[in-house]
VOBA-102709 format. One record per residue (C-alpha): residue number from 1; x, y, z. Coordinates in steps of 0.02 Angstrom, whole numbers, plus 50000, padded with zeros to 5 digits. Layout:
N
<site marba="NUM" xx="X" yy="Y" zz="Z"/>
...
END
This chain:
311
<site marba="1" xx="54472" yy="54190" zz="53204"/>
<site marba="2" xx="54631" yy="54286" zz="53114"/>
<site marba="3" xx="54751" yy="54198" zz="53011"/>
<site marba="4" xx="54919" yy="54217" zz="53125"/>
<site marba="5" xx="55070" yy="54309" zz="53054"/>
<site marba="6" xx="55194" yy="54186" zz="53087"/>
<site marba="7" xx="55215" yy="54025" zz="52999"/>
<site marba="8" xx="55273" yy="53854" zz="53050"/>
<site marba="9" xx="55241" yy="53783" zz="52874"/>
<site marba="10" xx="55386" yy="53683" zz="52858"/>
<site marba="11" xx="55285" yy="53543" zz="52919"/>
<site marba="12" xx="55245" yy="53501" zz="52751"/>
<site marba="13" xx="55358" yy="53431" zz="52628"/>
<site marba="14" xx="55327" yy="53326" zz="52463"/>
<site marba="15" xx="55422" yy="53260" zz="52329"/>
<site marba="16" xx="55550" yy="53408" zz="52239"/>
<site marba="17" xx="55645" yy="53500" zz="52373"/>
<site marba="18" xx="55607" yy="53658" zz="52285"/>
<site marba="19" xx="55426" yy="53629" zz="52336"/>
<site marba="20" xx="55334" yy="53637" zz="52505"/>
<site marba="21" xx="55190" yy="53528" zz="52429"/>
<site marba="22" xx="55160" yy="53473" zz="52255"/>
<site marba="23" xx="55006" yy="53461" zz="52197"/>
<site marba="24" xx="54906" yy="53305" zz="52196"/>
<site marba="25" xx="54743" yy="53300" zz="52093"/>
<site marba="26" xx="54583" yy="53256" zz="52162"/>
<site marba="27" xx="54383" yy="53229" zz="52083"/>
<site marba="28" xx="54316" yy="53384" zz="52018"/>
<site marba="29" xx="54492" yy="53479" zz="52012"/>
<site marba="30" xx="54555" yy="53574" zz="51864"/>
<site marba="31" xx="54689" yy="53692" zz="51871"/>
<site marba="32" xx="54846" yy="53675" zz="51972"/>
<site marba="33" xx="54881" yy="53855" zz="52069"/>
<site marba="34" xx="55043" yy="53901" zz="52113"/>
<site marba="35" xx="55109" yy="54015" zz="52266"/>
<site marba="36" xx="55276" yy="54023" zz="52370"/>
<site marba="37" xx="55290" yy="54009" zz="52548"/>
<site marba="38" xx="55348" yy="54165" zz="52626"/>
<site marba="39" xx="55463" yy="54105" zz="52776"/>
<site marba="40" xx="55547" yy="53945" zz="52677"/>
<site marba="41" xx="55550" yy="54026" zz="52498"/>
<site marba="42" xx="55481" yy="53876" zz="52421"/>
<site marba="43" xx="55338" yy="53848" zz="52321"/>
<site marba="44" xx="55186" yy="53768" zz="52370"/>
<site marba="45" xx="55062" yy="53700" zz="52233"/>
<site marba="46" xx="54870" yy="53628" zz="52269"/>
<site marba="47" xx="54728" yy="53585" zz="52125"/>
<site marba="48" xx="54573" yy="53681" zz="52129"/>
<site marba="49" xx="54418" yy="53684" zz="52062"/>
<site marba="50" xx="54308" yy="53742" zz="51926"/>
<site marba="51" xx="54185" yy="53848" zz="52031"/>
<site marba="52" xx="54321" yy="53895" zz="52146"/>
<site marba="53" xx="54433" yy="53951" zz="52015"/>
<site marba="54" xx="54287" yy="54073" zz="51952"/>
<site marba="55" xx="54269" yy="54144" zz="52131"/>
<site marba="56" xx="54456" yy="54180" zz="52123"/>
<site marba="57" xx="54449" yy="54253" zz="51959"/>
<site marba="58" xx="54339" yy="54364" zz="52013"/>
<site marba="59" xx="54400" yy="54423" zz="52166"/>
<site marba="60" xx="54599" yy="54456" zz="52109"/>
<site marba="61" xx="54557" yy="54474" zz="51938"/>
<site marba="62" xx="54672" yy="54323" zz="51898"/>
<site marba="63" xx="54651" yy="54230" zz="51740"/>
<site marba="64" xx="54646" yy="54062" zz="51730"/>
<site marba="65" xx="54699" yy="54021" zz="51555"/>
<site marba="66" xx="54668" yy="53855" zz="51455"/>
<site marba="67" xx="54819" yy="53859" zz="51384"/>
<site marba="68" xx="54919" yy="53820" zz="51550"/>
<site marba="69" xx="54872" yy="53717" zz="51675"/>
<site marba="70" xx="54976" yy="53803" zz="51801"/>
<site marba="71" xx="54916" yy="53971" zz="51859"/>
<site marba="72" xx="55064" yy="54062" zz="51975"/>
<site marba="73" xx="54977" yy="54186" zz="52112"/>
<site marba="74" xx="55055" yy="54356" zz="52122"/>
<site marba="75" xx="55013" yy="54505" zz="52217"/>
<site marba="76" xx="54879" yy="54503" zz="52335"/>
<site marba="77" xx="54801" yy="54352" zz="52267"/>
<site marba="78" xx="54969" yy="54258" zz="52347"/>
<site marba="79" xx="54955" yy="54365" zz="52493"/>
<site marba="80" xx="54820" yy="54290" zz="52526"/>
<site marba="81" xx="54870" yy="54095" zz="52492"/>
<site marba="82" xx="54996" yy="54111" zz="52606"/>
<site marba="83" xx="54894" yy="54186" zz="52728"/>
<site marba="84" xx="54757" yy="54056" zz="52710"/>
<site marba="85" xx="54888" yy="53929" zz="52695"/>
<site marba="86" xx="54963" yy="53983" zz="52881"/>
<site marba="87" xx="54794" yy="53971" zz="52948"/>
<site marba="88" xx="54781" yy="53800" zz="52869"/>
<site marba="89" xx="54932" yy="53746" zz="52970"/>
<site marba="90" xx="54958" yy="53826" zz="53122"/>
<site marba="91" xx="54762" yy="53874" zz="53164"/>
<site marba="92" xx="54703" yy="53711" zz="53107"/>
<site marba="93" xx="54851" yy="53604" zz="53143"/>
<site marba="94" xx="54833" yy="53486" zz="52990"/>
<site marba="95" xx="54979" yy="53435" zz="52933"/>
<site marba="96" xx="55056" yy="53307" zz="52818"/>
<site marba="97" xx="55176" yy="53247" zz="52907"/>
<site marba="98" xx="55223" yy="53079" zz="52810"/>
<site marba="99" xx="55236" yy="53188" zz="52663"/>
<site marba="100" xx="55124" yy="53094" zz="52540"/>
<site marba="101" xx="55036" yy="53237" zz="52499"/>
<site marba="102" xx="54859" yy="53157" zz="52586"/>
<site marba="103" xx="54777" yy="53170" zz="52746"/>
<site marba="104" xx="54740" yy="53029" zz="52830"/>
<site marba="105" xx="54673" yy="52953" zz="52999"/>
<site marba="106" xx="54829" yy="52989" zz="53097"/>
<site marba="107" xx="54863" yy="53139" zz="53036"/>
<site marba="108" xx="54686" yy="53221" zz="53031"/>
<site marba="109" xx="54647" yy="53159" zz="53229"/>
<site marba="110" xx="54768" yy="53315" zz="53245"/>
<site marba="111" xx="54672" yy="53435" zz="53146"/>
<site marba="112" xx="54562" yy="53548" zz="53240"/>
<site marba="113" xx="54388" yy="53566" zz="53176"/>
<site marba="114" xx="54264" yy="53494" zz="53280"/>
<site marba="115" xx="54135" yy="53648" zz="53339"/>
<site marba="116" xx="54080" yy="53670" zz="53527"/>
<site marba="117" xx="53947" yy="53811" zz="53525"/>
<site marba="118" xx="53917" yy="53925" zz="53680"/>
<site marba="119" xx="53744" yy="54011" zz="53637"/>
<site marba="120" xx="53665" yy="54149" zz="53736"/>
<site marba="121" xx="53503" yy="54195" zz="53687"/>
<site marba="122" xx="53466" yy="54333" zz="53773"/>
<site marba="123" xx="53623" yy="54441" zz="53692"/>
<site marba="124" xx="53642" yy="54343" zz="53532"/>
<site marba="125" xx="53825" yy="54315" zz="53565"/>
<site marba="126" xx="53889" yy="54176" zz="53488"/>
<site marba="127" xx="54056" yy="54105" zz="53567"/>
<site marba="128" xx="54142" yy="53918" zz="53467"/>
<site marba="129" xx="54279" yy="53821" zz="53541"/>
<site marba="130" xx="54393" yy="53732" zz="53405"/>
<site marba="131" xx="54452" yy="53564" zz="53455"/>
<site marba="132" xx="54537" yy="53439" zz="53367"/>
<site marba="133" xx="54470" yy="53254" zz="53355"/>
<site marba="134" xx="54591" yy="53186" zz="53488"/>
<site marba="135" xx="54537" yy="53339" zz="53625"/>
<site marba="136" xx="54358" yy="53275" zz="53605"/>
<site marba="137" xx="54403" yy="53085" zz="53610"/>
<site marba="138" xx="54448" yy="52996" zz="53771"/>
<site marba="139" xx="54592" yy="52882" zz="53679"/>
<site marba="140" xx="54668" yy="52885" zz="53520"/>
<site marba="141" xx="54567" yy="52732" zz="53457"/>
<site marba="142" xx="54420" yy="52844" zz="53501"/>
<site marba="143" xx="54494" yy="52987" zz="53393"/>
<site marba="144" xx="54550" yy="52890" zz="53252"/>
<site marba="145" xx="54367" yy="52825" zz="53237"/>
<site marba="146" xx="54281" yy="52987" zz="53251"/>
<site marba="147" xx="54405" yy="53048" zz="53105"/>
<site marba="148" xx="54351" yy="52878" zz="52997"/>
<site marba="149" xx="54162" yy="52940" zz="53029"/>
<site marba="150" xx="54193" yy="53129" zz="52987"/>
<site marba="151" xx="54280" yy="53063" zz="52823"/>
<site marba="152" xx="54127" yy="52939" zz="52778"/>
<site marba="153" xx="54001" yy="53076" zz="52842"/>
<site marba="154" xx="54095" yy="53194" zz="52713"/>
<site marba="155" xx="54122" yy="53072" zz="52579"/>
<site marba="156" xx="54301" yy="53031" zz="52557"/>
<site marba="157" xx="54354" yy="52856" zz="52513"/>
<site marba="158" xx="54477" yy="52764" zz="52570"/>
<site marba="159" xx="54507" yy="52848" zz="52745"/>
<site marba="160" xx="54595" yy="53021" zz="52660"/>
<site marba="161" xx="54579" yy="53179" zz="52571"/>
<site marba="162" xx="54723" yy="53251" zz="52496"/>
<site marba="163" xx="54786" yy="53398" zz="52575"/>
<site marba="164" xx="54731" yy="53502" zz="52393"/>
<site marba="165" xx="54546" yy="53451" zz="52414"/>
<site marba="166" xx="54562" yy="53497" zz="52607"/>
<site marba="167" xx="54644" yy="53663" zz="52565"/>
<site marba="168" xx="54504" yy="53705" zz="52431"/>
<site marba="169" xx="54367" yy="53667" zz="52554"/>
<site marba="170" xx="54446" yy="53786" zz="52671"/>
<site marba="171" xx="54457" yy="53919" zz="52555"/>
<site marba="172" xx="54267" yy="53897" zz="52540"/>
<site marba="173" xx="54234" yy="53930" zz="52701"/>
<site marba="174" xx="54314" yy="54085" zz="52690"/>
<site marba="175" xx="54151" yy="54178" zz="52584"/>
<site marba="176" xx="54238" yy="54360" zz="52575"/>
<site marba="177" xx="54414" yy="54300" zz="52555"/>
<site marba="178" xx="54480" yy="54415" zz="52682"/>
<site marba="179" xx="54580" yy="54286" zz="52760"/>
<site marba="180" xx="54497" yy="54296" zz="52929"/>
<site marba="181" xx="54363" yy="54157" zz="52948"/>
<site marba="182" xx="54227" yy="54213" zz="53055"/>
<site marba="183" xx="54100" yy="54115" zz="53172"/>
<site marba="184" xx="53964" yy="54137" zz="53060"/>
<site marba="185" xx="54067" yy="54063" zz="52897"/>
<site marba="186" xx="54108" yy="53922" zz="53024"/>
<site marba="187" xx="53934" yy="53895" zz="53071"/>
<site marba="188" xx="53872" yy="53911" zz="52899"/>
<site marba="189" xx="53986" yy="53801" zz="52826"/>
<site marba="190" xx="53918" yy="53648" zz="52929"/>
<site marba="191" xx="53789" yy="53539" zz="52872"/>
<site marba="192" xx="53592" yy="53622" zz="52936"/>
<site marba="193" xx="53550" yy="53444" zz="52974"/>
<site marba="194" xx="53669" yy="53420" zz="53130"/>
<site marba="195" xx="53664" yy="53592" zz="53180"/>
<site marba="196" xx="53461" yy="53555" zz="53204"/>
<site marba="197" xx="53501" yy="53385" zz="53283"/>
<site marba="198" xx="53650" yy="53445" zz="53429"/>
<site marba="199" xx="53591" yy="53413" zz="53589"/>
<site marba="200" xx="53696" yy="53529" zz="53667"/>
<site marba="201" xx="53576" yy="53688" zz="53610"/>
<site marba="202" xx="53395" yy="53697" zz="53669"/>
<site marba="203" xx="53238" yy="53703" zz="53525"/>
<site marba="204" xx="53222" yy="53916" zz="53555"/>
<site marba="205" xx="53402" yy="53944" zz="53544"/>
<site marba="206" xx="53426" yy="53839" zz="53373"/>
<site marba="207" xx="53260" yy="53937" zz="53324"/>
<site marba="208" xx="53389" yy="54120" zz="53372"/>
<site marba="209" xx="53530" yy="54048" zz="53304"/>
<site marba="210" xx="53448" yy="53985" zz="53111"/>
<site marba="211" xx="53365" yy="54166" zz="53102"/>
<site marba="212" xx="53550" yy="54221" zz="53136"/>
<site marba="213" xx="53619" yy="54117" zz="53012"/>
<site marba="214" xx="53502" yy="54168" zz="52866"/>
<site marba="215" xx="53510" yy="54336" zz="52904"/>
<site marba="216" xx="53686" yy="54332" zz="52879"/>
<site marba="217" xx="53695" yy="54205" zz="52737"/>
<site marba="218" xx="53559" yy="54342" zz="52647"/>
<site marba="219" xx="53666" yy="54500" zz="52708"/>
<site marba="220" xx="53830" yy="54403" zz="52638"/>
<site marba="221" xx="53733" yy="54365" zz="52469"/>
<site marba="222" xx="53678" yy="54537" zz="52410"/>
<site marba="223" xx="53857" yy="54591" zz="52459"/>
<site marba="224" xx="53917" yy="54454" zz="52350"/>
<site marba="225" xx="53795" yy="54479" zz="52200"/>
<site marba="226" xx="53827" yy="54664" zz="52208"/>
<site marba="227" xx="54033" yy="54640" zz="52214"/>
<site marba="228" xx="53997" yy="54502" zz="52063"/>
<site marba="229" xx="53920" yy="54642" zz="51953"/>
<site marba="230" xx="54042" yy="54787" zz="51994"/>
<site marba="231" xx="54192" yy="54665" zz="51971"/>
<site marba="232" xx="54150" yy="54587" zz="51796"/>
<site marba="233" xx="54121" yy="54775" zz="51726"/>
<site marba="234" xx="54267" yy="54814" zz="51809"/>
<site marba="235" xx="54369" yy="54683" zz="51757"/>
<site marba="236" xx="54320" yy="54693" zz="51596"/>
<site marba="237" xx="54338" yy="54873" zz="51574"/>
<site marba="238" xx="54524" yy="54865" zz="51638"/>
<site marba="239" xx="54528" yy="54723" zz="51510"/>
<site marba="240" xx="54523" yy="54852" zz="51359"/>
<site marba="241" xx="54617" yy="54988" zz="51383"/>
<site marba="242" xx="54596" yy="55066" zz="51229"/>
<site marba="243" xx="54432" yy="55103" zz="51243"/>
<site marba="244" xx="54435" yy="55119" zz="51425"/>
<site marba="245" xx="54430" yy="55353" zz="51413"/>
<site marba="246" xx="54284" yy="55316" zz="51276"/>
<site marba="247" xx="54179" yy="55216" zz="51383"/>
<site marba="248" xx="54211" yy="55331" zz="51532"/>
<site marba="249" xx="54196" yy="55471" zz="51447"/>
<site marba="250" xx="54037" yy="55411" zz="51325"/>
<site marba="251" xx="54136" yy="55465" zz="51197"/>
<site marba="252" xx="54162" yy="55320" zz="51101"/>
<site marba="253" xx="54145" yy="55309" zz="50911"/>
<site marba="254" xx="54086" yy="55161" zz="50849"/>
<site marba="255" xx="54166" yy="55155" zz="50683"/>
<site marba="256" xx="54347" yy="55141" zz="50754"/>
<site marba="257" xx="54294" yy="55012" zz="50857"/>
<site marba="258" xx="54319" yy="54807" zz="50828"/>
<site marba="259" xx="54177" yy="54691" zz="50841"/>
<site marba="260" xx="54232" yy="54624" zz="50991"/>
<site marba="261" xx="54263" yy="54799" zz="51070"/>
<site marba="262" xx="54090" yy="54854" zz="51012"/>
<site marba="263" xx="54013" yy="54715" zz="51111"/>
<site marba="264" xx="54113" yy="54786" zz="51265"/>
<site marba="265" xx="54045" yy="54955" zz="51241"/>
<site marba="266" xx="53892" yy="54877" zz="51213"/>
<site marba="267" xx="53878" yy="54779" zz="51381"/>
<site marba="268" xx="53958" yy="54897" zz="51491"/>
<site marba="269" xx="53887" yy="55087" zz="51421"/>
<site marba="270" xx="53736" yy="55062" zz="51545"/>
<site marba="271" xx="53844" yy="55054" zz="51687"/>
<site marba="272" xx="53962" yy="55178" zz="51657"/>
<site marba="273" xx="53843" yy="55316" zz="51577"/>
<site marba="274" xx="53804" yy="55400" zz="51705"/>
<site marba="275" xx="53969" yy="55389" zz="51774"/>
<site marba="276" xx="54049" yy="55505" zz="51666"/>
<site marba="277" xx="54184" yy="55588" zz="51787"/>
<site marba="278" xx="54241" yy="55416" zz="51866"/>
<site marba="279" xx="54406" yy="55400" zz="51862"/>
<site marba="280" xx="54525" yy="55231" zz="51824"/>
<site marba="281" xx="54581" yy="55274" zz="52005"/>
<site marba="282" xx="54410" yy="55259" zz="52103"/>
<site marba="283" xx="54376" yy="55105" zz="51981"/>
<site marba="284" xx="54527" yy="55017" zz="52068"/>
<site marba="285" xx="54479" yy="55078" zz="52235"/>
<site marba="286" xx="54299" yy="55007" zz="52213"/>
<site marba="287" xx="54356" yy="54848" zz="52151"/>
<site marba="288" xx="54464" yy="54815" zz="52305"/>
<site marba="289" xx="54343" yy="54869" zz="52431"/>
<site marba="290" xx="54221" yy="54732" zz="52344"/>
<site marba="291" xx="54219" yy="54575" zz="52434"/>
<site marba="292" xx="54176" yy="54427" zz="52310"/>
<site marba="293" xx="54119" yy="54247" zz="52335"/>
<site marba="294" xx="54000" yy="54134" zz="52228"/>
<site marba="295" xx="53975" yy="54002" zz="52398"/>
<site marba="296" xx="53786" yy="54018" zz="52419"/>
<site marba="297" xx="53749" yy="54013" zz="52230"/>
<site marba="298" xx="53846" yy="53890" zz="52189"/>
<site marba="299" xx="53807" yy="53707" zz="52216"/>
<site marba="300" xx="53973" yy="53633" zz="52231"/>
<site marba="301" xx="53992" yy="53713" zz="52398"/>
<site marba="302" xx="53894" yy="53588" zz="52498"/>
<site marba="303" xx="54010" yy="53454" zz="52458"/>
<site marba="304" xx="54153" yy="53580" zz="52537"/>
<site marba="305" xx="54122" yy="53571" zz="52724"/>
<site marba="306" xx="54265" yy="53548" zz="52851"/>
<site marba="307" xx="54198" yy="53591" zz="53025"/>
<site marba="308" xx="54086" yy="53467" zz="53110"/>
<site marba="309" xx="53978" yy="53493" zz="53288"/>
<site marba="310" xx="54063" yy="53438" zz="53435"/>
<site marba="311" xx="53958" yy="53277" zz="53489"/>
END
């Protein structure tokens, strides 16, 4: 499921006209990250969280600093907001269109996220429909009560979610951030429970699809954990460039060196030592093939899921 490459983002609109959406906080959020739409110009704001925030950090090599609670997105880390931010509006269709900066009933009954799974067990190909809560619902009362359900199933008071929380979850779902959410994020971003209880797949074929599942979710992991390692030496090395040739180079001499940049050399020699001819070049170019994501170790991301089974 690719992000499209045109926008139609003008949908939303909150508060300052020199914003698209301003950010509105919500439990657990910390920092407010900043982007600008590409077709409008104007900037677009949503709060995010702690664990998300690391996952970030570690994929763009962004720093969030605690001296600013606004972090602005550059380069390909904004490339990639806007990306994800198109797919949030055009892909899903959720929109705010009151402009309050929250999701609610109305507007979510629009949003597509409800799962229809076509399963065939011989091949192991895996084919999902997206519809939205009104295509599954036989009138709109129907559809506005299947949204209240899928907000008390997910734990959001008062009948809304505000379109920062909504946008965070999404970017959960996206485990690689690639901007292109695959079937299997999809599937593994909904809740094991239901997936074991819809009716619509026979006992064998959940039995298939599970083993799919964790062979993916373990495949996805070892990428993850192995991206995690390279990127925090990485990261750090690029961090310090003046010691950067003596650590590549094992070269360094410890007396010139600061406490703090001792420690560096310290923690990083064993990586780099026999590594000697790297260059800062192929650093880069390992760091961007990398492909980082803390989901399946990190416990927060249960409480992140948008999709929901088709009933």
């Amino acid at each position: 499921m690719q992000v499209p490459s045109t926008s139609n983002s003008l949908y939303i609109q909150q508060g300052n006209g020199e914003y698209m959406h301003q950010a509105v906080k919500f439990g657990g959020a910390d920092k407010i990250i900043e982007f600008t739409d590409k077709d409008s110009g104007r900037k677009i704001q949503f709060y995010s969280d702690d664990a998300m925030e690391k996952s970030l950090q570690r994929k763009f090599g962004v720093t969030f600093s605690d001296d600013t609670s606004i972090v602005k997105a550059t380069g390909s880390f904004e490339k990639y907001l806007q990306d994800m931010w198109e797919f949030q509006i055009n892909d899903s269709n959720t929109k705010d269109t009151n402009n309050d900066g929250y999701l609610d009933v109305k507007e979510m009954s629009y949003s597509e996220r409800n799962v229809d799974i076509e399963f065939n067990k011989i091949t192991k190909d895996i084919k999902l429909d997206i519809l939205s809560f009104r295509e599954i619902s036989s009138s709109e009362g129907e559809a506005l009560k299947s949204v209240e359900n899928y907000f008390k199933d997910h734990g959001y008071s008062n009948n809304r979610i505000t379109v920062d929380q909504d946008f965070n979850n999404l970017l959960y779902i996206d485990t690689n951030f690639d901007a292109n959410i695959e079937d299997m994020e999809i599937l593994a971003d909904m809740s094991p429970q239901k997936l074991m209880e819809h009716e619509g797949l026979a006992l064998d074929e959940k039995s298939i699809l599970f083993s799919m599942l964790d062979e993916w979710k373990k495949k996805r992991e070892n990428e993850n954990e192995t991206a995690n390692g390279y990127a925090n030496s990485i990261n750090t090395i690029k961090a310090k460039d003046n010691i950067l040739n003596k650590l590549l180079n094992n070269e360094a001499d410890m007396s010139k060196l600061s406490e703090k940049e001792k420690s560096v050399f310290l923690q990083n020699r064993k990586s780099v030592q026999n590594s000697e001819t790297i260059s800062m070049e192929q650093l880069v170019q390992m760091k961007e093939k990398l492909q980082v994501s803390a989901k399946y170790i990190n416990t927060q991301a249960d409480n992140a899921r948008v999709f929901s089974l088709k009933i």
